[in-house]
N, C-alpha and C positions, 0 to 999 in steps of 0.2 A: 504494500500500500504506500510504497514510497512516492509511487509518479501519480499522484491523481491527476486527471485531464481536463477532469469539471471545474469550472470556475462558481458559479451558483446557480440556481432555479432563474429561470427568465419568466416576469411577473408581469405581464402582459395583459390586455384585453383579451387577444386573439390566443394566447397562451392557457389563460383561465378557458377559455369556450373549447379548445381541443382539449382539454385535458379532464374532460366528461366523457370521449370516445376513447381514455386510456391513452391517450398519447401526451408526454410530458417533455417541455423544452427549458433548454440549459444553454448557459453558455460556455462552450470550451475553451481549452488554448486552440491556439491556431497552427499547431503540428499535431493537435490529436486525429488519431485515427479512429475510424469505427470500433475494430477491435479493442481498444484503446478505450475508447468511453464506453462500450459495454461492461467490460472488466469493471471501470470505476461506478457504476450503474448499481452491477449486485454487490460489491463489497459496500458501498454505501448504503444500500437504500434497501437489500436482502430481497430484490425482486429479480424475475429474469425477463430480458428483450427479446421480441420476437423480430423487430426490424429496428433499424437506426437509419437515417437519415440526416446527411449534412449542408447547410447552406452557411457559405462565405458572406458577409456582411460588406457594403465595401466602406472603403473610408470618405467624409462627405465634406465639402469644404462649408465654412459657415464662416458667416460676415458678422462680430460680433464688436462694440464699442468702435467702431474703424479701424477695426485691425481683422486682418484675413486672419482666418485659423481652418483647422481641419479637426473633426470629430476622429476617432478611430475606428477602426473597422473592427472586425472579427470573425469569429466563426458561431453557428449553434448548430445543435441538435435538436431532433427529434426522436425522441425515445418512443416504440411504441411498445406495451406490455399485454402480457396475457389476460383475458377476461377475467376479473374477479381480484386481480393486484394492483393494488394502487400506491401511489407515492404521496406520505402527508407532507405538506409543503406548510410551512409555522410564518 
């Protein structure tokens, strides 16, 4: 359990309304691999995935006080679990 890949629960509008059909999203590092965030999935959370799914976030530029800047990008998952296992999220 040295390398967790998870970074936190991602607390969303569109995160809470998927996560009624059992599918639960996270934000990972951005060299986590699927296998990778499955591993970190059941040792955290003692449930098991049936699928995982990854989307790259990109990075956005924002105009903020007159000064350009950029948001950061990332990555998340989609965890999706077996009927009847759920993840409590506090």
């Amino acid at each position: 359990m040295a390398n967790i890949k998870i970074i936190r629960p991602r607390v969303t509008e569109k995160a809470t309304t998927v996560a009624e059909n059992g599918i639960h999203v996270f934000e990972v590092e951005k060299d986590a691999s699927k296998k990778e965030i499955a591993d970190a999935v059941k040792n955290l959370y003692k449930v098991s995935p049936i699928k995982i799914n990854v989307v790259k976030t990109p990075r956005k530029q924002v105009f903020v006080r007159g000064k350009k800047g950029f948001k950061a990008g990332g990555k998340k998952a989609y965890v999706y679990l077996k009927k009847g296992e759920k993840i409590e999220i506090i």
